[in-house]
N, C-alpha and C positions, 0 to 999 in steps of 0.2 A: 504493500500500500504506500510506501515510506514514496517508492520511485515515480507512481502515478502522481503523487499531489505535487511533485517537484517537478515533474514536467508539465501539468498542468499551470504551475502558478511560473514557471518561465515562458509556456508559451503565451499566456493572456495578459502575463503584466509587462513583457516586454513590447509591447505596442502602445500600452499607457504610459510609460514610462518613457519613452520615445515622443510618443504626444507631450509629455510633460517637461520634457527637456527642451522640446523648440519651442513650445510658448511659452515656456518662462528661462529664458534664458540664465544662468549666474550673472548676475552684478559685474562687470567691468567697471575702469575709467571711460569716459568718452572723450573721442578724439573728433568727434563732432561740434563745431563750436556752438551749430545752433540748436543741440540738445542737450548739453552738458549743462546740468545745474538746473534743468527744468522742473516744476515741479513733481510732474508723475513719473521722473528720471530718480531724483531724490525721496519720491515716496514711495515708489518702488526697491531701492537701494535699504531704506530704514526700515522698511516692513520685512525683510530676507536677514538682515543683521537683528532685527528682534525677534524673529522667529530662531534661527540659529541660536541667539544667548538662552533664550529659554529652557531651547532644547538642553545645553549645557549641565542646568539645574536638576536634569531629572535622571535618576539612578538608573542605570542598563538592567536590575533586575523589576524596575516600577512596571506596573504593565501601562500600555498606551492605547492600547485596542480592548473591550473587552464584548464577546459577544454574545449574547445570549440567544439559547436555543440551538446552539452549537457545540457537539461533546460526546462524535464517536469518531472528530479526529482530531489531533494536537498541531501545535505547530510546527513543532519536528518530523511530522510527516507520516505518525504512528497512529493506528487505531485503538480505542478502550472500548469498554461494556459502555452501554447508551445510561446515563443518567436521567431521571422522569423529572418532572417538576421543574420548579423556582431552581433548584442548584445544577442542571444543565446547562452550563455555559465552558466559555473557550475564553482563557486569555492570553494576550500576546504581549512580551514585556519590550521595554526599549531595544536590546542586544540581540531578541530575535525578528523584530521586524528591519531595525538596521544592515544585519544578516544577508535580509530580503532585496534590502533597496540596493546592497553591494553586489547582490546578483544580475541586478535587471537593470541599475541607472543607478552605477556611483559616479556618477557628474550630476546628479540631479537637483537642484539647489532646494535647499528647507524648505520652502512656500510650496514644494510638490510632493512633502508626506503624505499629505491629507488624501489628493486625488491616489497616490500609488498605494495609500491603506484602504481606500475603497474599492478600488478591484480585489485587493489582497483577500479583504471580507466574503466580496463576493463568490471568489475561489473557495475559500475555505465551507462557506453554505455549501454552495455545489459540491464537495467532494464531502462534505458530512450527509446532505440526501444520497450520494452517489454510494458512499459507504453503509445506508441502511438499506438499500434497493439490489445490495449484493452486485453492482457491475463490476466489481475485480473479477468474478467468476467466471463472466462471459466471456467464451473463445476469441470471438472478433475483437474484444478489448484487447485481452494477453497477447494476440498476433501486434496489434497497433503500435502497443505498447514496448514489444520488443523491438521494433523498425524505429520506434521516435528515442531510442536508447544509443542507438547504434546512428542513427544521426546527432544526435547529442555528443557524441564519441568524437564522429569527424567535425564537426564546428567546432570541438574544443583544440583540436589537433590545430584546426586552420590559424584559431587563436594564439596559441603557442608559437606554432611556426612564422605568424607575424612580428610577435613579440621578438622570438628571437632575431627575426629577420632588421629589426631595427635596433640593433646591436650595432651601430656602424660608427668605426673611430675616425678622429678630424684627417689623420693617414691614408687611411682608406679611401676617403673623399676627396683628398688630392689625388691622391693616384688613378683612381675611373678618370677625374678629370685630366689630366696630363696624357693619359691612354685614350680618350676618347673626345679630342677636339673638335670632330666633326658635329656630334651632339649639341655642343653649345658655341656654335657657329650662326653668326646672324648676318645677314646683306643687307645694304638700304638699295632700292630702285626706285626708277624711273620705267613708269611702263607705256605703250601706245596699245589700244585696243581699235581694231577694226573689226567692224562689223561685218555681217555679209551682204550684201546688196538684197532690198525686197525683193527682185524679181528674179535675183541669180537660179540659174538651175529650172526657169521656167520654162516649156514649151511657147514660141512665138512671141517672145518678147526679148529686148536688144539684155544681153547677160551681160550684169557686172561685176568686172573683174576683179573679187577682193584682192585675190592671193597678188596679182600685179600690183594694185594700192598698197599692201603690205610689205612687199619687197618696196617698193619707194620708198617708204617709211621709214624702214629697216633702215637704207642706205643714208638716211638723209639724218638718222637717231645717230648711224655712228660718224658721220661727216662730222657735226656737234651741232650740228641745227635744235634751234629753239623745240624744246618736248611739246610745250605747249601748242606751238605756231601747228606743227607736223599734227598735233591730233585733231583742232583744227580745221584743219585742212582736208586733214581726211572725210572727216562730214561730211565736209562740203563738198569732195568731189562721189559721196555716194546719197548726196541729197539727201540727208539724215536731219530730221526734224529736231530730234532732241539735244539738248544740252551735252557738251564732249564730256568726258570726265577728266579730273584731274590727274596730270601722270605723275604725280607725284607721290609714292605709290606705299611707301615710307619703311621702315624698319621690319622683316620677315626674318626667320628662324624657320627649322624645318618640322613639316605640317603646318605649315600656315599656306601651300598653295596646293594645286593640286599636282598629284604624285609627277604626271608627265611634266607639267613646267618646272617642279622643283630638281629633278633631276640635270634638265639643260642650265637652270638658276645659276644651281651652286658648283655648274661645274666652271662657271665665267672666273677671270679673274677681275677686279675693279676697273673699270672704264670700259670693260668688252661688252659689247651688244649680241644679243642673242637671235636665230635665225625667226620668223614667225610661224608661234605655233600655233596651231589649227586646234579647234575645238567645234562644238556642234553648233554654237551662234559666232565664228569669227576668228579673227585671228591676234595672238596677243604678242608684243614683240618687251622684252626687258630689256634693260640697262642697267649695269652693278656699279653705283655709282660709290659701294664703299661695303669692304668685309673684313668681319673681324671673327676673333677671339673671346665671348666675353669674359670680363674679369672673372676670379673667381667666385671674391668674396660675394659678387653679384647674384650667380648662381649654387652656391653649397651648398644651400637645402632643398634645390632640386638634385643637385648632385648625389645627395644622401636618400632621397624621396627615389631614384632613379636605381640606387643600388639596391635598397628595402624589396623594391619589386623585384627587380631580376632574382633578387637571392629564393623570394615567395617564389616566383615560378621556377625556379629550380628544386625544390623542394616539391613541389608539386607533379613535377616532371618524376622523378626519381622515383615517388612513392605509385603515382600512375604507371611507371613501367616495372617493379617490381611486380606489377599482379596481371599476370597471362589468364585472362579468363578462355572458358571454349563452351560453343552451346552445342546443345543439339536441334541440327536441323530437320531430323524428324519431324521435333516435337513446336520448333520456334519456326519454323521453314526456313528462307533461304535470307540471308541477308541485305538490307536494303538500305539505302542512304538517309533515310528518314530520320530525325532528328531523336532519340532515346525520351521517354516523360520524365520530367524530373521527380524526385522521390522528398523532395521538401515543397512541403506547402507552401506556397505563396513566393519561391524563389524566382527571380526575374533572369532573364534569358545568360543576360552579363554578371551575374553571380555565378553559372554551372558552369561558365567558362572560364572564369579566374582573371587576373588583372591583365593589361594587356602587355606584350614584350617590353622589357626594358629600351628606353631609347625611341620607343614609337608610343604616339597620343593615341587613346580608345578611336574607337571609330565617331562616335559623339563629339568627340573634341576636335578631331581632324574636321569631323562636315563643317564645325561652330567656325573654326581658323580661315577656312577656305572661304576665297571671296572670288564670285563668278565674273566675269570681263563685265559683264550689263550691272554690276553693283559696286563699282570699284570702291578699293579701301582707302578713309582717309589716312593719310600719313600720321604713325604715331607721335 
């Protein structure tokens, strides 16, 4: 019984506790000038610092919960004989609902006891009817129940092997970086986008000639003609209504364009112009007009953020290939590329796949960085 109520009360209060940590933030400073010292800034601040001291005052074995009509489970996660009447109750003292909160939301600030004691309550009714209605006995529990044990198992693992994986010395952080300058390499450009002509590629009407405007461009970007004049220009000679963009196109690093332009990008050195590359609306021509190194101390916690990962998915690799599974296709039939169901509730597609390579941005991050020719970026 001890194991059902403890996975019970991690899986229900870890979502309240969760809730309860983004709306009520801990207290900081604020480095806001036009929030700092407001009043529901400072009355929120003094209501968290007086809830805290209070807590202070009260003894770890005082009880702080107590609930009546509750008293065939304990806190600890044990069963007793049902008690009748007025002395049927369950109490829960400071050191074991603390216990609780170190479980499910130790960053949770004081002002969010109250709400993570209210589910806590609510758990423990439900598992004291659960325990007079005998469902430890049913089959389909014990099966459940062994599956959310054994997922229990691997989150704690994943835990650990984070923990450990951010074990990283200020040594170590120089070193990836010094081995791995490509990573925190950044260009500033200069870009021209050309469009493709509305009618290009039509049947019966006169074709316009991007990719020839493009080459012009190209020649005239590295000649040193005005960026501006030449985009311009090019509107005008494809009768483009809207506004050019500005080529001034500012500071990238890699995953900020798309994979085909960042490859020709950063193979430029400073002043070279790049040939035009073709894309589905046009063609986009760069110029490096400066590439660096960045410092370190600028980058070190991503450096350290960068090693964390790689060491996680190494560890992750490691334990995935020690286990050769084999099915039978008898009984599973044949094998097919179809994506496996995940075996944890509510896990989202980017949690069963793990973080993404060291060195490269999720795919999330790479869409956010990339900016399409028709939306140019302004210069950071």
């Amino acid at each position: 019984m001890k194991l059902k109520i403890q996975v019970l009360t991690l899986g229900l209060l870890s979502s309240v506790a969760v809730a309860a940590q983004t709306a009520t933030p801990a207290a900081t400073p604020s480095t806001n000038p036009t929030t700092q010292g407001t009043p529901a800034n400072s009355a929120a601040t003094a209501g968290q610092a007086s809830t805290a001291a209070a807590a202070v005052n009260v003894s770890p074995d005082a009880p702080v919960i107590t609930i009546n009509g509750v008293c065939e489970v304990t806190p600890n996660a044990t069963t007793k004989p049902a008690q009748a009447g007025a002395g049927c109750k369950t109490q829960i003292t400071r050191a074991e609902f603390e216990k609780v909160v170190k479980a499910v939301a130790p960053t949770a600030p004081a002002t969010a006891r109250r709400q993570i004691a209210s589910t806590y309550v609510q758990i423990l009714s439900a598992a004291n009817e659960g325990a007079k209605l005998g469902v430890e006995k049913d089959p389909e529990f014990a099966e459940q129940l062994t599956l959310t044990k054994l997922q229990l198992l691997g989150q704690a693992a994943a835990r650990k092997i984070s923990a450990q994986a951010q074990d990283v010395t200020d040594a170590e952080v120089k070193t990836y970086y010094d081995q791995n300058p490509s990573a925190f390499e950044e260009v500033t450009l200069t870009r021209i986008f050309v469009p493709r002509g509305a009618n290009e590629g039509t049947q019966g009407t006169a074709a316009v000639d991007s990719k020839t405007i493009a080459d012009n461009a190209r020649q005239q970007l590295a000649a040193g003609t005005d960026p501006e004049k030449i985009q311009k220009a090019v509107f005008e000679q494809l009768k483009t209504t809207t506004e050019p963009p500005s080529t001034k196109f500012g500071a990238k690093r890699r995953g900020a364009l798309p994979p085909a332009h960042e490859q020709k990008v950063f193979a430029l050195k400073p002043g070279e112009v790049s040939d035009p590359i073709p894309d589905s609306i046009g063609y986009v021509i760069y110029r490096v007009d400066g590439k660096q190194q960045l410092p370190f101390d600028q980058v070190k916690e991503e450096a350290k953020r960068r090693i964390t990962q790689q060491r996680i998915q190494e560890a992750q690799q490691k334990f995935v290939a020690g286990s050769k599974a084999e099915y039978n296709d008898s009984y599973f039939g044949p094998e097919t590329a179809s994506q496996p169901p995940s075996l944890a509730p509510g896990a989202s597609p980017a949690a069963r796949r793990g973080p993404p390579p060291a060195g490269r941005p999720s795919a999330a991050a790479a869409g956010a960085a990339q900016t399409t020719p028709s939306q140019p970026a302004k210069p950071k």
